[in-house]
C-alpha atoms as a printed R data frame, in Angstrom:
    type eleno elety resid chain resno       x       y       z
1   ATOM     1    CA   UNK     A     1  87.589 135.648  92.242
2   ATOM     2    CA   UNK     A     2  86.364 132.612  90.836
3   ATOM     3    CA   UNK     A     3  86.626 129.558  92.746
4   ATOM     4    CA   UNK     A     4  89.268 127.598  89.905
5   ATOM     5    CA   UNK     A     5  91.392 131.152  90.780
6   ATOM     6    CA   UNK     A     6  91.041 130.509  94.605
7   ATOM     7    CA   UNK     A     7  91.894 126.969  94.051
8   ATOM     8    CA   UNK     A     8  95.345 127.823  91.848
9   ATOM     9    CA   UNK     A     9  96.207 130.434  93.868
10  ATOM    10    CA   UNK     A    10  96.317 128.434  97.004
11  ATOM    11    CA   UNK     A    11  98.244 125.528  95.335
12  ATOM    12    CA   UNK     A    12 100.774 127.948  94.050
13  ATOM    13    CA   UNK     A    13 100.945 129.433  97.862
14  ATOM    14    CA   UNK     A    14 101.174 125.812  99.420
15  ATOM    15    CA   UNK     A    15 103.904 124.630  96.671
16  ATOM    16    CA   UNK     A    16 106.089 127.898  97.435
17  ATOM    17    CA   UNK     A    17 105.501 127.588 100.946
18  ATOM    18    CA   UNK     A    18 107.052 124.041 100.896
19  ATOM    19    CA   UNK     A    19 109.715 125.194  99.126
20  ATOM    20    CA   UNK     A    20 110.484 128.639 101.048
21  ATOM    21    CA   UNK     A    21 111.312 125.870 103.840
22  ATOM    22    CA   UNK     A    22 113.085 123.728 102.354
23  ATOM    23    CA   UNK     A    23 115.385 126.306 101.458
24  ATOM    24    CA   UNK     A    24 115.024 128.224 104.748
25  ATOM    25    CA   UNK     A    25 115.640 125.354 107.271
26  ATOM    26    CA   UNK     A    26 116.452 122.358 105.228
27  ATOM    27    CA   UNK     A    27 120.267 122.122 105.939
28  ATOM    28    CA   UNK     A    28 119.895 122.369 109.480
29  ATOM    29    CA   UNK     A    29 119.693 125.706 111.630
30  ATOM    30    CA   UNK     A    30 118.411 128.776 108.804
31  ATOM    31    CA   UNK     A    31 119.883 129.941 106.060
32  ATOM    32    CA   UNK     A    32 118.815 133.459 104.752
33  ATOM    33    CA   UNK     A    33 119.629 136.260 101.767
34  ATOM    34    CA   UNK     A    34 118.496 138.798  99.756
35  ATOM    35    CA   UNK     A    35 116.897 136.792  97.406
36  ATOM    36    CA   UNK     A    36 115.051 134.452  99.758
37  ATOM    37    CA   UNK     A    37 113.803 137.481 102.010
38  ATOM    38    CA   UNK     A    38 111.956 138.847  98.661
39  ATOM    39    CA   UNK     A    39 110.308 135.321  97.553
40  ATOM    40    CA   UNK     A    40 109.226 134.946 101.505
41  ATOM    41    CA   UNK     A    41 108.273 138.787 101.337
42  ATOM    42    CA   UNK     A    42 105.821 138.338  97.946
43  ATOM    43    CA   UNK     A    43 104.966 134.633  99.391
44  ATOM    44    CA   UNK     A    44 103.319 136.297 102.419
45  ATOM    45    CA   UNK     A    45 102.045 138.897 100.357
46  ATOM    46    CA   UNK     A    46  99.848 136.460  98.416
47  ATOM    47    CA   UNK     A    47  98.773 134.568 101.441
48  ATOM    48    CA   UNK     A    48  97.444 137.937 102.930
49  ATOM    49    CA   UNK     A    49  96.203 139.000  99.920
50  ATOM    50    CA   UNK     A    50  94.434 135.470  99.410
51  ATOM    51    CA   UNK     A    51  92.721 135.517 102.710
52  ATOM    52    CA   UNK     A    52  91.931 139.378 102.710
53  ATOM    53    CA   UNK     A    53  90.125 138.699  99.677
54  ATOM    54    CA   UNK     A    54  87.327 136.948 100.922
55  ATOM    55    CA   UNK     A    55  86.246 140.209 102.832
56  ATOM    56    CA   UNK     A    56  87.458 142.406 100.505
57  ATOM    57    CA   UNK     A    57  87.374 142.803  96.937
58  ATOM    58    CA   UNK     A    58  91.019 142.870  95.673
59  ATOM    59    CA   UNK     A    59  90.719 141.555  92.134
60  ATOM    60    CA   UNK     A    60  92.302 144.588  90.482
61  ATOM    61    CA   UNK     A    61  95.541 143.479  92.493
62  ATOM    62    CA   UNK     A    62  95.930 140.349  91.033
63  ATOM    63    CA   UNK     A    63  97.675 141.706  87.637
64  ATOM    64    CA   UNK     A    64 100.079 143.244  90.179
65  ATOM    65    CA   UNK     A    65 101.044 141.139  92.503
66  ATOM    66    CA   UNK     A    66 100.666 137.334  91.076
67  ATOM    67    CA   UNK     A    67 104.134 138.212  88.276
68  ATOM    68    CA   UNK     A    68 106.102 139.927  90.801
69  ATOM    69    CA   UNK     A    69 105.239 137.132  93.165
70  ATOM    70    CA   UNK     A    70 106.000 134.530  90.759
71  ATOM    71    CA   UNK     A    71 109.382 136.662  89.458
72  ATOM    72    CA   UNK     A    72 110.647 136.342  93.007
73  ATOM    73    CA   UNK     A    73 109.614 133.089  93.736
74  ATOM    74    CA   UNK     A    74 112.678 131.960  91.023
75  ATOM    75    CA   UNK     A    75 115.092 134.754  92.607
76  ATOM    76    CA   UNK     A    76 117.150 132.156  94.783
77  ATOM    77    CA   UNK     A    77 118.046 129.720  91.639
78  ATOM    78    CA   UNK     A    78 119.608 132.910  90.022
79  ATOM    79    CA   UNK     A    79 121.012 133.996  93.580
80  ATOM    80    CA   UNK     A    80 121.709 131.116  95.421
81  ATOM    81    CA   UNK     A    81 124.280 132.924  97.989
82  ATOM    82    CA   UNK     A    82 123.021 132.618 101.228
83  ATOM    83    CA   UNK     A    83 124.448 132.580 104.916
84  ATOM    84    CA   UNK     A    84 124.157 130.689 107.729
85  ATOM    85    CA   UNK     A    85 122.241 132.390 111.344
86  ATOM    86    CA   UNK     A    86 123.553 131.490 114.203
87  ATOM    87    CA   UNK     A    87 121.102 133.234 116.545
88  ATOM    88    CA   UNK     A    88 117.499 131.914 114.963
89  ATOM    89    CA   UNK     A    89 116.933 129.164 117.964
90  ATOM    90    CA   UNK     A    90 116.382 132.496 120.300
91  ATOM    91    CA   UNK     A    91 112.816 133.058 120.701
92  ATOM    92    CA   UNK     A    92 113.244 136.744 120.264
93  ATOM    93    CA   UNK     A    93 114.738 136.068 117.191
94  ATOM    94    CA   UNK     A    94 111.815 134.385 116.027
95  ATOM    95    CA   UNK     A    95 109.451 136.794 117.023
96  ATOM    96    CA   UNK     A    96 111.877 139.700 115.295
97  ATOM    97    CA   UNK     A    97 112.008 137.551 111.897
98  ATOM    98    CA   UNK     A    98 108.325 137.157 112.116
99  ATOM    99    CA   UNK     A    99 106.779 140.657 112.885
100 ATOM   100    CA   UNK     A   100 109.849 141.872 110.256
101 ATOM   101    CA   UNK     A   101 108.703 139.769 106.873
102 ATOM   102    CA   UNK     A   102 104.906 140.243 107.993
103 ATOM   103    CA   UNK     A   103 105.460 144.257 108.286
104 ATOM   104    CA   UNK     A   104 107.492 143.961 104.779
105 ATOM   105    CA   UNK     A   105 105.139 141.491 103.234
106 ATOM   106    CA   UNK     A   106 101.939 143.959 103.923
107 ATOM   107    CA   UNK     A   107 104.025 146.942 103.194
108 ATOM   108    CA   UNK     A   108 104.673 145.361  99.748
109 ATOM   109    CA   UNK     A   109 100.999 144.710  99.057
110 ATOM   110    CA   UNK     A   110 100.223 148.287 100.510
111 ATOM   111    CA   UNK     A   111 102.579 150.107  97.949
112 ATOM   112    CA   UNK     A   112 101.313 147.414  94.881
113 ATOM   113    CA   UNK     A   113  97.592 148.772  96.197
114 ATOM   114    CA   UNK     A   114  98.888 152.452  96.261
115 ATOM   115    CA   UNK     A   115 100.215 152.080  92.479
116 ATOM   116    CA   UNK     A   116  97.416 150.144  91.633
117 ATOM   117    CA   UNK     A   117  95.203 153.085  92.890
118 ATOM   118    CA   UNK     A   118  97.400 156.146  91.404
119 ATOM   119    CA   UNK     A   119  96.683 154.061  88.007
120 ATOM   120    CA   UNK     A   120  93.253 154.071  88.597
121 ATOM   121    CA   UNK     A   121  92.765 157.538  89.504
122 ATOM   122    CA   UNK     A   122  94.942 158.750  87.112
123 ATOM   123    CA   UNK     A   123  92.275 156.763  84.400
124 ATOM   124    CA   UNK     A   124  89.032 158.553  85.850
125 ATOM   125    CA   UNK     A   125  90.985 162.216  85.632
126 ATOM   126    CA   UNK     A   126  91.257 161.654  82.199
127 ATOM   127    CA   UNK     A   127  87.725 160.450  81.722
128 ATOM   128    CA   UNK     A   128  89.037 157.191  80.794
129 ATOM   129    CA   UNK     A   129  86.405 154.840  81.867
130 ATOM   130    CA   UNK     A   130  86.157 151.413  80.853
131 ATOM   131    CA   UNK     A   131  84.410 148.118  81.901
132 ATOM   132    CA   UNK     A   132  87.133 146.949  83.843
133 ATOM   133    CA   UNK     A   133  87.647 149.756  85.897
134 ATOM   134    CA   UNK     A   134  83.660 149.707  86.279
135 ATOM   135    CA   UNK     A   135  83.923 146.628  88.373
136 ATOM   136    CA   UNK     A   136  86.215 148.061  90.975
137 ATOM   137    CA   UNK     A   137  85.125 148.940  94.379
138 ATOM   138    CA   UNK     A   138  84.553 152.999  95.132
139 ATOM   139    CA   UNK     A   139  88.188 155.151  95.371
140 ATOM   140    CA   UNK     A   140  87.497 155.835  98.972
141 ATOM   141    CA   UNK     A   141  86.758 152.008  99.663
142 ATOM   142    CA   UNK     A   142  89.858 150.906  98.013
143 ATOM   143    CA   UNK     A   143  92.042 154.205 100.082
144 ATOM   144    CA   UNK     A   144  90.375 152.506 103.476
145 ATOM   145    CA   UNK     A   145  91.533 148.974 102.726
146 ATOM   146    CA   UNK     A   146  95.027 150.734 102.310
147 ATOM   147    CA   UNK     A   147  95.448 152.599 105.027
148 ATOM   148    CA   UNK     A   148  93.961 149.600 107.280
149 ATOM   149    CA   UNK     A   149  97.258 147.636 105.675
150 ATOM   150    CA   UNK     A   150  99.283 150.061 106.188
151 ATOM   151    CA   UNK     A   151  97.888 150.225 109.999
152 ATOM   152    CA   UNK     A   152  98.624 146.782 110.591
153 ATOM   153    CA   UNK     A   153 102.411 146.839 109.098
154 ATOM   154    CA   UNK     A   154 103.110 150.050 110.848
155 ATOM   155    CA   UNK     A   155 102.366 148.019 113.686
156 ATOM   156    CA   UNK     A   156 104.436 145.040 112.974
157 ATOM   157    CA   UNK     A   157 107.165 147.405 111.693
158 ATOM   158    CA   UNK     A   158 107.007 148.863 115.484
159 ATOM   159    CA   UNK     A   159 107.251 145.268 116.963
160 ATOM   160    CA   UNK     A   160 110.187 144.607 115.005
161 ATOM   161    CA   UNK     A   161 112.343 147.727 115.659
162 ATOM   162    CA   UNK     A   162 111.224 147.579 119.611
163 ATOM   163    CA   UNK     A   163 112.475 143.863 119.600
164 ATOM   164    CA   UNK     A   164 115.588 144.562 117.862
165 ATOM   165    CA   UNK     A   165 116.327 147.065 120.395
166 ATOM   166    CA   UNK     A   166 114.835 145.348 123.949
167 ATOM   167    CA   UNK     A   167 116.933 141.803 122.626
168 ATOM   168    CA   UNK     A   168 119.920 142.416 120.351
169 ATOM   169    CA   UNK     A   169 122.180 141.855 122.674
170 ATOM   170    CA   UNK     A   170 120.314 138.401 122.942
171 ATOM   171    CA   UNK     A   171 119.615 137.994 119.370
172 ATOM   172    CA   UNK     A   172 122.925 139.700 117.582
173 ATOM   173    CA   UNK     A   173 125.396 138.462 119.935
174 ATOM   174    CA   UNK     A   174 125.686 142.347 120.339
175 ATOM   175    CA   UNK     A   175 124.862 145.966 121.693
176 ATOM   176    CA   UNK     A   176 122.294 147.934 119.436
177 ATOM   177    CA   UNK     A   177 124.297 149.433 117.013
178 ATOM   178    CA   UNK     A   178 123.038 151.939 114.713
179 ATOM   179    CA   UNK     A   179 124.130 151.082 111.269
180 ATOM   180    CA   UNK     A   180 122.872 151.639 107.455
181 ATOM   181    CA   UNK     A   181 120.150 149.039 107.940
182 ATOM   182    CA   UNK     A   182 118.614 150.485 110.936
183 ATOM   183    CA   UNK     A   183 118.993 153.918 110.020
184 ATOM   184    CA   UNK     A   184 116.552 152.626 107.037
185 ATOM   185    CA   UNK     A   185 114.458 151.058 108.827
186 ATOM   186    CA   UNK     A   186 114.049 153.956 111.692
187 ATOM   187    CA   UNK     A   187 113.339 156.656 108.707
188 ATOM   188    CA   UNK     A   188 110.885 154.577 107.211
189 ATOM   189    CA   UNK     A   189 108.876 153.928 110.497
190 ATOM   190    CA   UNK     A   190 109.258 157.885 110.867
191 ATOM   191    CA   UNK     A   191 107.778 158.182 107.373
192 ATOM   192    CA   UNK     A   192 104.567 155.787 107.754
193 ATOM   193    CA   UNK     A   193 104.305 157.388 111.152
194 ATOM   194    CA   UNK     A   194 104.223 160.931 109.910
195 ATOM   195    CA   UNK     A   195 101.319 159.399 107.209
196 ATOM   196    CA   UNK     A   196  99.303 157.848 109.364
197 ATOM   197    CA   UNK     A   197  98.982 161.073 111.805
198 ATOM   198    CA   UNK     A   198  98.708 163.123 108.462
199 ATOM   199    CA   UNK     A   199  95.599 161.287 107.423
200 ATOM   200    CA   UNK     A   200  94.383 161.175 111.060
201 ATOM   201    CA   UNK     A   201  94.904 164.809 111.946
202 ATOM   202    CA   UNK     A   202  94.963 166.978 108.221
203 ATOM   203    CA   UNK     A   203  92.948 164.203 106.132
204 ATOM   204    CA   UNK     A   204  96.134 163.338 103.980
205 ATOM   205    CA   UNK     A   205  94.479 161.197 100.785
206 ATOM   206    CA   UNK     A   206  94.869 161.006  97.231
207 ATOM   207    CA   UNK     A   207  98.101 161.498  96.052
208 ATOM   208    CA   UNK     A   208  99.463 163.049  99.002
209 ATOM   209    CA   UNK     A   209  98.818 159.649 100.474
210 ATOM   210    CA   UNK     A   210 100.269 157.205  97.888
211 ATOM   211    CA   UNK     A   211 103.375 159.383  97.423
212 ATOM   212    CA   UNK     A   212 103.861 159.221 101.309
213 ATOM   213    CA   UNK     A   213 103.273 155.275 101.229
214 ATOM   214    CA   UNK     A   214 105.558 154.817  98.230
215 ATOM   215    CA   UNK     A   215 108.408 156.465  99.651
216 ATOM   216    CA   UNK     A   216 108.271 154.631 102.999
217 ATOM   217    CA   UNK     A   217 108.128 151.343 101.090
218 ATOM   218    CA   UNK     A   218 111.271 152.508  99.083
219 ATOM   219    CA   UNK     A   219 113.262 153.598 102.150
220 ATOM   220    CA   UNK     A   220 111.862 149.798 104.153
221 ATOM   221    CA   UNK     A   221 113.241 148.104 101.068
222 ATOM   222    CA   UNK     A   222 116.998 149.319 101.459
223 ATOM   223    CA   UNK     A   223 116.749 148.796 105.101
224 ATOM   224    CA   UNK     A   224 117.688 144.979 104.526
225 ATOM   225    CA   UNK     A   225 116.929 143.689 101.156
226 ATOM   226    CA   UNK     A   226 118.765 147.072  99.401
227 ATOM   227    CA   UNK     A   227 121.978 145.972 101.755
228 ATOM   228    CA   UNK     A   228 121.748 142.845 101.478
229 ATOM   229    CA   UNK     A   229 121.980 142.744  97.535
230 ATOM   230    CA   UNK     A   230 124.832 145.303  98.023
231 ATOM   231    CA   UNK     A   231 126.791 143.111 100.030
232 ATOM   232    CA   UNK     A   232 125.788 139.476  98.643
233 ATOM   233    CA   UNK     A   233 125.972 140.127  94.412
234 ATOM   234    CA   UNK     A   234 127.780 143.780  94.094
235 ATOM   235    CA   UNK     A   235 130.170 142.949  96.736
236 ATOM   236    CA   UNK     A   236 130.307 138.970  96.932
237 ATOM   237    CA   UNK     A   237 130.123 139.292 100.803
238 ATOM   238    CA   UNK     A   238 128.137 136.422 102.249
């Protein structure tokens, strides 16, 4: 990137940023919803993206990821309903809300990479190769950087499910309960898991790969932002 895109980029991340808190914490205690979970979710997933960039080349993601970012970022003025947390002084709280939008936010940018890449892929099988495409690093560079993402948020997504369990009597005010949410949640950890020992034990790449990451992504998404959107606009449940 050049160094005016740097420069926007980061303005746009530090104005958003200000704003995410605001709305997060600026009423006292935390506020949370559907709507602010994606702008926090694409928020973190431009930060990442922003810093990964300086050791990585991740131009072609910009199309992809600065709209959506920037379509979410306007979500809670459309949605404003939000409720109140009770819980979010507990320090395992914090560390569950952290690992949870970190593991979403890179699981985001890992399925935007993964579409980015069946595009591209898709363009060389049919011969169809221009000048942008030119500049783009090698397939198998690009199918590194995404399982390394995907590493790293399998990780966090691990963290967060293990602290949900070890502290939700501490955190929820109640004994783990398996509902729609973590159900979700569990089969898309069971999903990246069964990809990531796929590509370590059989060599999984290609499409087998970006089918694999898409439909974890899919199945993370309804875990909370999929219920939450149920139960805040289709049901007017706060």
């Amino acid at each position: 990137m050049r160094p005016w895109e740097r420069l926007s980029i980061l303005a746009a991340i530090v104005m958003q940023g200000a704003g995410l808190y605001w709305s997060l914490f600026g009423g006292g205690g935390m506020r949370f919803s559907f709507s602010l979970a994606l702008s926090l979710m694409l928020w973190l997933a431009v930060l990442i993206y922003w810093l990964e960039s300086f050791r990585s080349r991740m131009e072609g993601l910009q199309p992809m990821v600065l709209p959506l970012a920037a379509t979410c970022s306007v979500l809670p003025a459309f949605f404003p309903q939000m409720h109140w947390i009770a819980y979010a002084e507990a320090w395992g709280f914090k560390f569950h809300f952290l690992a949870a939008m970190l593991a979403y936010s890179l699981f985001t940018l890992s399925a935007l990479h993964a579409a980015f890449m069946s595009f591209v892929e898709r363009k060389l099988h049919r011969g169809r190769f221009d000048s942008n495409l030119a500049s783009l690093p090698p397939v198998l560079a690009m199918e590194n950087l995404l399982f390394r993402m995907i590493t790293v948020a399998f990780t966090l997504l691990t963290l967060t499910l293990a602290s949900g369990l070890g502290f939700s009597e501490a955190i929820f005010g109640k004994a783990f309960v398996l509902d729609h949410k973590t159900l979700f949640a569990f089969m898309s950890w069971m999903i990246f898991a069964a990809l990531l020992v796929g590509r370590h034990a059989y060599g999984w790449r290609g499409r087998i790969a970006l089918r694999w990451t898409m439909t974890g992504f899919l199945v993370l998404l309804l875990a909370y932002v999929g219920s939450r959107f149920v139960s805040e606009v289709l049901l007017g449940r706060i």
